[in-house]
Legacy VTK file of the C-alpha trace (Angstrom):
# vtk DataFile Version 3.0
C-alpha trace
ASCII
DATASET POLYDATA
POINTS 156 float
77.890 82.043 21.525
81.379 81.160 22.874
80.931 77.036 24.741
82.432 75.749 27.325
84.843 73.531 24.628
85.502 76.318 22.376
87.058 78.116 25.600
89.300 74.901 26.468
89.987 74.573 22.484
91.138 77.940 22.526
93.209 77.836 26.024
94.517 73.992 24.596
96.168 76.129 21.844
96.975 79.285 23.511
98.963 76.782 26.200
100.724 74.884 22.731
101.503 77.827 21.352
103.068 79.773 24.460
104.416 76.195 25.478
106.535 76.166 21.725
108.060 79.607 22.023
109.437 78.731 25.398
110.817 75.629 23.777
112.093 77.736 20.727
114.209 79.775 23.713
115.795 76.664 25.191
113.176 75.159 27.600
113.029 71.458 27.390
109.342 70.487 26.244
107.875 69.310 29.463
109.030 72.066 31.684
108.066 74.348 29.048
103.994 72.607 29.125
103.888 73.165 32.487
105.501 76.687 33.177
102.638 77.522 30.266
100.328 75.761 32.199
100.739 77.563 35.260
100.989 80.783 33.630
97.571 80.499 32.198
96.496 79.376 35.293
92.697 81.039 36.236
93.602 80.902 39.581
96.511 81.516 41.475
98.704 78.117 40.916
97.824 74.588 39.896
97.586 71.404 42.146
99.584 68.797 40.972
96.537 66.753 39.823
95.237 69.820 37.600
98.777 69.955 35.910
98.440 66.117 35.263
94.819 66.083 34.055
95.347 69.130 31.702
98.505 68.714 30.033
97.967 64.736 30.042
101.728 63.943 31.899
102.428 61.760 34.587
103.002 62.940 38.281
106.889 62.248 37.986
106.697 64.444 34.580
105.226 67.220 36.980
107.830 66.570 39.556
110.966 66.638 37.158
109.311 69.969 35.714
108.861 71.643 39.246
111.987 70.545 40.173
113.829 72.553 37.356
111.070 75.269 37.972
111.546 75.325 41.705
115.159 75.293 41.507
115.583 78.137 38.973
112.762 80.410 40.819
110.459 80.426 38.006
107.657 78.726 40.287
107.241 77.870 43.792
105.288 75.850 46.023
102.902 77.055 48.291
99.893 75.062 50.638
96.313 75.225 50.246
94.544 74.733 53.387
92.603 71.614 53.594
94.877 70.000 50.780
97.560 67.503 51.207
98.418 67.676 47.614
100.761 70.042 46.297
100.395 73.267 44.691
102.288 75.388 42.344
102.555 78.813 40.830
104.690 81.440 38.707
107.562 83.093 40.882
106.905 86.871 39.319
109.219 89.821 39.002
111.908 87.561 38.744
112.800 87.690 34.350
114.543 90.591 34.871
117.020 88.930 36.960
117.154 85.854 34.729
118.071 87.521 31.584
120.754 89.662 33.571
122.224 86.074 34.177
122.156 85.159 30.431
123.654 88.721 29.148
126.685 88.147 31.854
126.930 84.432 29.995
127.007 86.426 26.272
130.063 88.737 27.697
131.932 86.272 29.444
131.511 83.937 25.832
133.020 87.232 24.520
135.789 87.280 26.438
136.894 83.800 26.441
136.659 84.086 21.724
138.615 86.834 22.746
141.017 85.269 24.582
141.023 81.778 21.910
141.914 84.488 19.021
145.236 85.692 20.842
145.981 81.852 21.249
145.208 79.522 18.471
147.660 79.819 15.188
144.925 78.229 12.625
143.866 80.695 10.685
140.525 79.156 10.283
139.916 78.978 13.748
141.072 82.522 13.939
138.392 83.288 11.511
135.451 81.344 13.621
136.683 83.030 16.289
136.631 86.569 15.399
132.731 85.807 13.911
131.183 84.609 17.546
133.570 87.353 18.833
132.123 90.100 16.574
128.406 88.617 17.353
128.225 88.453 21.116
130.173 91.952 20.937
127.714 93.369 19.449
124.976 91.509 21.251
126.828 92.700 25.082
126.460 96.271 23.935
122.898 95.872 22.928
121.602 94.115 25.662
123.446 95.570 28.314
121.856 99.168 26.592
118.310 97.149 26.953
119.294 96.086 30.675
119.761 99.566 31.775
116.127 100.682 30.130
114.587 97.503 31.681
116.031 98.590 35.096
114.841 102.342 34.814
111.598 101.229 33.333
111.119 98.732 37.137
112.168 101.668 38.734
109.520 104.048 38.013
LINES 1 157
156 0 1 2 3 4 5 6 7 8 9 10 11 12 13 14 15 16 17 18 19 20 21 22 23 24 25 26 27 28 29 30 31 32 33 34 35 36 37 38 39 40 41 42 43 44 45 46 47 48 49 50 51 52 53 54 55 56 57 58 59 60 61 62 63 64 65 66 67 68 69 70 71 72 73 74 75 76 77 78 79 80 81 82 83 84 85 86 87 88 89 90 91 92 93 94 95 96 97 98 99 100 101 102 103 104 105 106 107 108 109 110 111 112 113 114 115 116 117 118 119 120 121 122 123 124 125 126 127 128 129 130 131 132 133 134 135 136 137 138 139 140 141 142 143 144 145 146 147 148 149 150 151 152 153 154 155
């Protein structure tokens, strides 16, 4: 039978490991602890205490996070009646939206390698050039091709 630790054990790693791949795709390490945290949240958000006794970080370690979280719409603050302290939760529907953003960043990289290629005369920039050129090519076609599904798949 399944105890009371072995559930926090497994939730402690399940919040580590989630916490890593969001690190792995650019998130510094203490945003990336709490936007696990509150996306394995039981309930609908965390209060700010929660966040602090769970993932062991100060209060100004939870206030730098939600700022960056807050500011990019990933979570958002909402009031608990009766409470004074703050609460927090996962903005949803919104990844969509945020990859979008990052796609428009790979094309416009394109462009610009693009662009260097026509203008610099080293050869072996040239030839660094036309490689990040030839990858986010490729990558703008695929993901805009994986946009366009995500969008239909919203849709229906």
């Amino acid at each position: 039978m399944e105890t009371r630790d072995d559930r926090e054990q497994r939730r402690a790693a399940t919040l580590d490991k989630l916490a890593g791949t969001l690190e792995q795709a650019g998130f510094p390490h203490g945003i990336a602890r709490v936007y696990a945290a509150l996306t394995l949240a039981e309930g609908e958000g965390m209060a700010t205490s929660e966040l602090i006794e769970e993932l062991g970080i100060s209060k100004a370690s939870i206030s730098n996070a939600m700022q960056f979280l807050v500011g990019t719409r990933l979570a958002e603050r909402y009031r608990v009646r009766g409470s004074r302290e703050a609460h927090y939760r996962i903005v949803e529907g919104v990844w969509g939206e945020i990859l979008s953003k990052k796609f428009a960043a790979i094309s416009q990289t394109r462009r610009l390698a693009e662009e260097a290629m026509n203008e610099v005369e080293s050869p072996h920039a040239r030839r660094r050039l036309a490689e990040l050129h030839e990858a986010y090519a490729f990558f703008e076609t695929e993901f805009a091709d994986a946009a366009r599904r995500w969008t239909e798949r919203k849709s229906r």
